[in-house]
N, C-alpha and C positions, 0 to 999 in steps of 0.2 A: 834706716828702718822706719817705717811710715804705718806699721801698725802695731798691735802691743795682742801679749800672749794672753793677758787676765783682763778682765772688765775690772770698774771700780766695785761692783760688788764683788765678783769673783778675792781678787787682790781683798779686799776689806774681812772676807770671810777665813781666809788662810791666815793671815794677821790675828782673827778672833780667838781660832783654834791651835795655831802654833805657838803665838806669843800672848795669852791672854792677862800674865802679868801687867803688862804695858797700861793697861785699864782695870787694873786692880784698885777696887774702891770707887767707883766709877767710869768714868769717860773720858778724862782729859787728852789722850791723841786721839784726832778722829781726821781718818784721812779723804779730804774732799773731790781729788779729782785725781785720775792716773792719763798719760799720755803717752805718745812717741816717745821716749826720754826725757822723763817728767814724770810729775807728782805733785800734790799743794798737798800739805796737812798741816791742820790747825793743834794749835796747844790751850786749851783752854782752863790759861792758867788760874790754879786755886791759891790760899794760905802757902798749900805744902811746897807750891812753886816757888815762894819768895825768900831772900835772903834779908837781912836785917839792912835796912833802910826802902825798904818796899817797893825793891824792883825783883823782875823774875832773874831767880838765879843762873849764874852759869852753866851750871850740871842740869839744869830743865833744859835750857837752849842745844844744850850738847845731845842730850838724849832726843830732843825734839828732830834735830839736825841727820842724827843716826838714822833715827826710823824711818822718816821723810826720803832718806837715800836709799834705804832699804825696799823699801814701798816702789819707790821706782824701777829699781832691779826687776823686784819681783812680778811686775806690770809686763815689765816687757819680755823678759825669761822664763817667767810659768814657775809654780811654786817648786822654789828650790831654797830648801829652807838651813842647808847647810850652805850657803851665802856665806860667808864671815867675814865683817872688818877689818883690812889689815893696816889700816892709816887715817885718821882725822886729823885735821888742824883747824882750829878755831881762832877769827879775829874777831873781838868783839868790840867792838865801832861808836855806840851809844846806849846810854842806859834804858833802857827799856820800863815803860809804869808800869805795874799790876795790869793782870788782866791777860787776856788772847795774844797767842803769837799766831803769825802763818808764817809757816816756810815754803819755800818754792825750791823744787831741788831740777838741778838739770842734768841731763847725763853727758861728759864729755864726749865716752872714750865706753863701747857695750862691746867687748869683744868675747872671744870663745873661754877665757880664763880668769879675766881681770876687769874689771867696771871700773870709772873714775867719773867724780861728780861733783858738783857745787850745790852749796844749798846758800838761797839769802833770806836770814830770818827780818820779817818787819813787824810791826805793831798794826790792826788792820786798819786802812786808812790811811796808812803812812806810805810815803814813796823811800823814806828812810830806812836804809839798812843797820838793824841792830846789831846784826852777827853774820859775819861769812863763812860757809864753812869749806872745806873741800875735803873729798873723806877717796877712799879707793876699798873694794871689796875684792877676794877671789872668791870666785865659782868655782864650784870643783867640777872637777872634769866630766862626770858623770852624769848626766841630766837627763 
């Protein structure tokens, strides 16, 4: 596949209005680039991000990791917002400081029912992965 169904504004606008929870209280997912099987979205992490000894939590990186997959889907398959999760797995590699993640999600595997992806979360600036993820969604059949 060598082109993609949504622009990044297009993809950014359906995210605004389908899942506007996500940036509840402000801004912190903002997704910066959508591709061929692909996506970059940054987290920009706040306090609420942090767990006690002042790295971003787990459950930010996880939720970061979800959307970031999600976002890619949705790039390339045109808003289809009954998408759903049907498997994450998360390694988390290195602690991560306060502050900004980016995750870079790839798509493996974009077929007519099932997506499968990888996401690597870093710190910006770093060639370090803090968290890998690989997650799989179905599409419903419908589209």
């Amino acid at each position: 596949m060598s082109t993609i169904a949504m622009t990044l504004e297009e993809t950014i606008a359906f995210l605004d209005r389908d899942f506007p929870q996500m940036n509840a209280g402000g801004r912190p997912y903002r997704l910066e680039a959508v591709g061929p099987l692909s996506a970059r979205m940054r987290l920009e992490g706040g306090a609420q991000h942090l767990r006690p000894g002042g790295t971003v939590s787990g459950p930010a990186m996880m939720a970061l990791a979800d959307y970031a997959l999600y976002a890619a889907i949705l790039a390339n398959i045109g808003p289809v917002g009954l998408a759903v999760t049907t498997n994450l797995s998360f390694n988390f590699l290195r602690r991560p400081g306060p502050g900004a993640l980016l995750a870079e999600c790839r798509l493996l595997k974009l077929g007519r029912r099932l997506a499968v992806g990888e996401v690597a979360i870093r710190s910006p600036g770093s060639d370090d992965i803090v968290c890998h993820a690989t997650g799989t969604y179905s599409i419903p059949p419908e589209r």
